[in-house]
Phi, psi and omega in degrees: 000176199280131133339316191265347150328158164243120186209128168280121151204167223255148190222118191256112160252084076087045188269154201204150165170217178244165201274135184056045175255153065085359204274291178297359149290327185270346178287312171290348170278317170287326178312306221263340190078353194214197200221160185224091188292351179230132194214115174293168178289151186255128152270092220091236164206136162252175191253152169226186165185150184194144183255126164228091172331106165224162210025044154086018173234176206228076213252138164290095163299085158308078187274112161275108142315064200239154162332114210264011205272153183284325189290357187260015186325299203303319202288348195260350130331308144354277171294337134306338193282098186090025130302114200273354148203160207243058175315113186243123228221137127261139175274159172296346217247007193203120165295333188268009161281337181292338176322316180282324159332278231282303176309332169291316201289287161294027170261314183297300187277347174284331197249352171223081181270357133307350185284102183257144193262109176262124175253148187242152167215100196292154171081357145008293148001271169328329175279310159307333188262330154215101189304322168341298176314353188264139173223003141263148194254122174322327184277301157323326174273338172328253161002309171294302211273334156297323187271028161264007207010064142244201163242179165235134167227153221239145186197162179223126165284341165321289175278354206088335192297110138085358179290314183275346173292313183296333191256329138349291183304303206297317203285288178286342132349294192282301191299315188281348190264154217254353163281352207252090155298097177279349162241023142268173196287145187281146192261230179234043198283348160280347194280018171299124151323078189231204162248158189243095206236015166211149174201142167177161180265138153200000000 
């Protein structure tokens, strides 16, 4: 079909990292416009959701929020499985989340290879304000997230920095790839049974 159609559909992403990098901050920063320095732990997983219109088409972002704790490992298969991108989130301020990055960034690619790896990398902020504070190097996930052929973006849900820009990218990524059948009927990869505690347009 023409591309340039005006068409609603649906896209399922996918957020995966270590518990307390940022994944629900950054969910609530695209949604919401806005940021919350206190956030209980997600259990499971939650659901959002938000439309953003490119190329004259109109995709629903489906966001699985899930759970960064190890014991919840099992279940995230679940949440992943037919998802066309995956943001795997690290903090800037803590190394030892890339470690968990990188095991997602390969769980995505043994089990889902249509699925593309967005790497985010959270709390930006916190850097700019003391460069001290980085203890992953930006030039290394560079590096990384090419030979996994993903991307990277380095972002603060705090400020905003670089968030609608990442979740952008991930929309015309989709739209734009010559595999994404924009006329066929969408299927029902949002209809997982979880709670569905956030939807809005924006």
């Amino acid at each position: 079909m023409d591309r340039k159609m005006y068409r609603k559909v649906d896209m399922k992403v996918v957020m995966l990292g270590q518990m307390s990098c940022g994944k629900t901050s950054l969910v609530e920063r695209f949604i919401y416009k806005r940021f919350n320095s206190q956030y209980q732990a997600t259990i499971g997983a939650a659901f959002g959701a938000c439309c953003v219109t490119v190329q004259g088409c109109e995709v629903c972002v489906g966001l699985w929020d899930t759970a960064g704790s190890e014991r919840y490992n099992a279940m995230s298969p679940l949440y992943y499985r037919g998802a066309k991108a995956a943001v795997i989130c690290y903090d800037i301020t803590d190394d030892e989340s890339v470690e968990r990055a990188k095991f997602w960034a390969n769980e995505i690619q043994l089990h889902e290879e249509e699925c593309r790896v967005y790497l985010c990398g959270t709390k930006l902020d916190l850097v700019l304000q003391d460069p001290k504070a980085r203890q992953v190097d930006l030039h290394d996930m560079l590096d990384y997230a090419e030979t996994i052929n993903g991307r990277l973006f380095e972002t603060s849900s705090k400020t905003g920095e670089n968030v609608q820009e990442l979740f952008n990218t991930i929309v015309q990524d989709y739209v734009g790839d010559p595999k994404t059948d924009l006329s066929a009927p969408q299927d029902s990869s949002f209809r997982l049974h979880t709670q569905r505690i956030r939807e809005k347009c924006c």
